[in-house]
VEXDOMAR-299043 format. One line per 10 residues: number of its first residue (from 1); for each residue y, x, z of C-alpha. Coordinates in steps of 0.2 Angstrom, whole numbers, m for minus. Layout:
<nodes>
NUM> Y:X:Z  ... $
</nodes>
This chain:
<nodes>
1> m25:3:m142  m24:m10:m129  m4:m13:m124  m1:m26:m109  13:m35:m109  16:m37:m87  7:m23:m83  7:m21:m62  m2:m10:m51  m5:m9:m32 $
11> m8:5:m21  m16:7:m1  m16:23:6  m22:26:21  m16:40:30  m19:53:46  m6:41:55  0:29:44  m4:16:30  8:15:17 $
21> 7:0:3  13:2:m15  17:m11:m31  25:m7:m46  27:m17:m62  35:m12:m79  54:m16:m82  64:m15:m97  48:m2:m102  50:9:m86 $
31> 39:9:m71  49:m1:m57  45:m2:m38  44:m18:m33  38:m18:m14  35:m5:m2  30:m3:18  26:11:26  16:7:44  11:18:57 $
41> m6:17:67  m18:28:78  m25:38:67  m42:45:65  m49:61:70  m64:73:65  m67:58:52  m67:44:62  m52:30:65  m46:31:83 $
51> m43:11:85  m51:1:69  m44:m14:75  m26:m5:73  m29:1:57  m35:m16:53  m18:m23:60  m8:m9:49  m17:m14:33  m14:m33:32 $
61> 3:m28:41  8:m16:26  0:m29:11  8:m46:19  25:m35:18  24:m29:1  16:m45:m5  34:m55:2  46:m45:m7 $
</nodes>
């Protein structure tokens, strides 16, 4: 069985009209948040983004957030 020691994970999700960004980590042998943003963009419509270079924006927005603490 494998077992990790620091064992982290990241999330994206991309939303109808936001991006949200996600990590967690173990602590004391519980799952613990350890960043979150939540950043709104234009949305997309019958499959397709409105403005990609907004989502693009709301994506390295949200990860430079969560990645600084």
């Amino acid at each position: 069985m494998f077992r990790a020691k620091n064992l982290s994970a990241s999330v994206l999700d991309i939303g109808s009209s936001k991006v949200t960004a996600l990590c967690g980590g173990k602590n004391n042998g519980r799952l613990a948040i350890l960043g979150q943003c939540t950043v709104p963009y234009s949305g997309f419509m019958d499959g397709e983004f409105l403005d990609e270079a907004d989502l693009a924006f709301a994506v390295q927005k949200a990860i430079s957030s969560v990645e600084a603490g």
